[in-house]
C-alpha positions in Angstrom: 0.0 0.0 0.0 2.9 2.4 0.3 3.9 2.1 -3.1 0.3 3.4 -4.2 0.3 6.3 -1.3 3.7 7.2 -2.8 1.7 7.1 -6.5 -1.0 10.0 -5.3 1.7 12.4 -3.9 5.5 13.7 -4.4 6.2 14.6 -0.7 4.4 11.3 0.2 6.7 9.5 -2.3 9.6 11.2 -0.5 8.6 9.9 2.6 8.3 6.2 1.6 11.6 6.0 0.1 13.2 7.9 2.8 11.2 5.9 5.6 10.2 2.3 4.0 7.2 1.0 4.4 4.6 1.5 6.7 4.5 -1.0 9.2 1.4 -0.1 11.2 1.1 -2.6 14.0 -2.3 -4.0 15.1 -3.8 -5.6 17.8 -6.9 -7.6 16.2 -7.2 -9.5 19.3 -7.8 -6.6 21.5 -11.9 -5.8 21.9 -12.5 -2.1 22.2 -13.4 -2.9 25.9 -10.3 -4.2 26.0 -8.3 -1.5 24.4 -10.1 1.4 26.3 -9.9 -0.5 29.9 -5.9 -0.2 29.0 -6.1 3.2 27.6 -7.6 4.9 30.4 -5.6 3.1 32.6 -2.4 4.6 31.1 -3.6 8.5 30.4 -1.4 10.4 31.8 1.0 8.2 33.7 4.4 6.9 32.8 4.1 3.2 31.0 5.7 1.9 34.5 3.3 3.2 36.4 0.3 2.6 34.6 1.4 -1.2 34.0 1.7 -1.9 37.6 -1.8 -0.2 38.3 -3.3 -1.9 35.5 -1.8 -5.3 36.7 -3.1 -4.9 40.1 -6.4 -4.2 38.5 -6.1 -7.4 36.7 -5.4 -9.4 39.4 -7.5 -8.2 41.6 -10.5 -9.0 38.9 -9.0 -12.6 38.7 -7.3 -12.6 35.5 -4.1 -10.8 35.1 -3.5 -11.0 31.4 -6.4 -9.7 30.5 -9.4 -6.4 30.6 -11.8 -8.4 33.2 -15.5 -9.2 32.5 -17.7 -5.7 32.7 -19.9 -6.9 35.2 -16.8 -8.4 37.6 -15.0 -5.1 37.6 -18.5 -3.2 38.6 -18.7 -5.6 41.2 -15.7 -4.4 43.1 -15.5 -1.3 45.7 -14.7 1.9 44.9 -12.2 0.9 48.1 -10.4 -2.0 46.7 -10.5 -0.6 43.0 -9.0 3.0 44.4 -6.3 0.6 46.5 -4.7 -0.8 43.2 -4.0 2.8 42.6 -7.0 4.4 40.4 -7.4 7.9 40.9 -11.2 8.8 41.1 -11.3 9.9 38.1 -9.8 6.7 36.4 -12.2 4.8 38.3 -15.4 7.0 37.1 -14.2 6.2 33.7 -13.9 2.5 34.1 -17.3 2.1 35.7 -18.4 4.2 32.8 -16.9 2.0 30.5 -17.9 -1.1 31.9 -21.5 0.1 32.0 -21.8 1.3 28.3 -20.5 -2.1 27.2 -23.1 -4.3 29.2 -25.5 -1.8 27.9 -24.2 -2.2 24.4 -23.0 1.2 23.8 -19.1 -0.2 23.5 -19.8 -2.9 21.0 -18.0 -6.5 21.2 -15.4 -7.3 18.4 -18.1 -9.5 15.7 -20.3 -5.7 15.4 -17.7 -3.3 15.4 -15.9 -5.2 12.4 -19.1 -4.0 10.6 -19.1 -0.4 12.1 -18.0 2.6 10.0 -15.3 4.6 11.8 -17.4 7.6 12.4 -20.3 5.5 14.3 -17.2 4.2 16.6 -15.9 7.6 16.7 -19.5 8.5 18.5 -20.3 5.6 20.4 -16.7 5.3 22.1 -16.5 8.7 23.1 -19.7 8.7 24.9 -17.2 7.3 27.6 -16.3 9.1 30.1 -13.0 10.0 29.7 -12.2 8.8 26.2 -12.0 11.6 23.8 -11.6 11.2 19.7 -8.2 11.1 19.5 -7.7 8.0 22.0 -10.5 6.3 19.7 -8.6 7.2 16.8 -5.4 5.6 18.0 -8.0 2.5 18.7 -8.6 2.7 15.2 -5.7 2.6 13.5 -3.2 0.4 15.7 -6.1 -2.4 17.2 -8.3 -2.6 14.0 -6.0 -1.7 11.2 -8.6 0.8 9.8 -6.7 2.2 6.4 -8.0 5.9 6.3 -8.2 7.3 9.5 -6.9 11.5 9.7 -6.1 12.7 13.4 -6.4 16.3 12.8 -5.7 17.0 16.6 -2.5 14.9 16.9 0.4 17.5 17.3 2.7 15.3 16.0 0.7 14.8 12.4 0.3 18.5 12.1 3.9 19.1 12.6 5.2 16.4 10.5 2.6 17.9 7.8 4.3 21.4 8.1 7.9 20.0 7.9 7.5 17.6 5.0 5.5 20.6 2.9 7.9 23.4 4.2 5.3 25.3 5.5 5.8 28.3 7.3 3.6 26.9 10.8 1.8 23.9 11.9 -1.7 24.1 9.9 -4.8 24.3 12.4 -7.2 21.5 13.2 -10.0 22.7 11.2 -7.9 23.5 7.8 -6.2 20.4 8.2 -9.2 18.3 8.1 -9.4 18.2 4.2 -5.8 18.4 3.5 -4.6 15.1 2.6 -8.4 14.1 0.6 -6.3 13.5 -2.3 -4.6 10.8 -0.5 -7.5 8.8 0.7 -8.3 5.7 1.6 -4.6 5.9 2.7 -4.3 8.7 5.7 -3.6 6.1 7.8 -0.5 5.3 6.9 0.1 9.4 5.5 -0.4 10.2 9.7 2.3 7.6 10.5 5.2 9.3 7.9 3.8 12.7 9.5 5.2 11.3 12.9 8.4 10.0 11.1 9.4 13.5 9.6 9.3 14.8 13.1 11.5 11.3 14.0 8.6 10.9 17.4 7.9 7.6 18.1 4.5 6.0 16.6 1.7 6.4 19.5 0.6 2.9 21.2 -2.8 3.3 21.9 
């Protein structure tokens, strides 16, 4: 797929031959219960600390490889969940989570293989605490969807303004419909956005 990103666009093209291809890691495996127990888990904490919260989460829910069943989180204290190390918030947003998935809201991994990004866009950000862009990174690095645009990630903007020597970082809402030409590829355009500014590829 690189090669034909490369065929739409002469800084694109650049990119791939400077960069290779793009080797977009996914996580099929991963439910978006799953993916959004870890992610709220991990906002704003180092990965060292957030792993050892998570893990005492885990175990503390009976399995600790995995997210635990919805209902078997919900049916913990607010004591014992705060105990692992959950700030209030955290734990607001876990209970959210947990709720909207037993209610449906959060959909298990057979629907949302059928789900259009923008209908998984709305329905996981009805959780507390889980805004577009975390859904986004859901997206592209759990279910390998091909055209997804993060307009709000720093990182993309920046890249963007360095690989088209632009004077400053374009805003959100201009950027939106910058890189049509290169659909159903803005997947992987995003990821050599983060390369030109040499960050390292977000793990949602």
């Amino acid at each position: 797929m690189s090669e034909a990103l490369a065929a739409l666009d002469r800084v694109m093209a650049r990119l791939v031959a400077t960069h290779g291809p793009c080797p977009i890691p996914t996580r099929e495996t991963q439910s978006a219960y799953q993916s959004l127990f870890r992610a709220i888990v991990y906002q704003q904490l180092s990965g060292k600390a957030a792993g050892t919260i998570l893990g005492r989460v885990l175990t503390l829910c009976g399995d600790p490889e995995a997210a635990p069943d919805p209902a078997h989180f919900l049916s913990h204290s607010d004591e014992a969940l705060r105990a692992c190390g959950l700030s209030r918030q955290k734990l607001a947003a876990l209970r959210d989570l947990s709720a909207k998935r037993l209610e449906g809201i959060v959909p298990d991994s057979g629907e949302i293989d059928h789900l259009p990004d923008e209908e998984i866009i709305s329905r996981l950000t009805a959780v507390r605490g889980v805004g577009q862009w975390t859904v986004e990174m859901y997206l592209m690095f759990t279910l390998g969807r091909p055209d997804v645009w993060p307009v709000d990630d720093l990182g993309v903007r920046k890249g963007w303004m360095i690989a088209h020597g632009l004077p400053e970082m374009p805003k959100p809402k201009p950027f939106k419909t910058m890189a049509d030409h290169l659909r159903p590829y803005r997947t992987q355009v995003a990821w050599y956005c983060w390369r030109a500014v040499d960050t390292v590829t977000p793990d949602a």
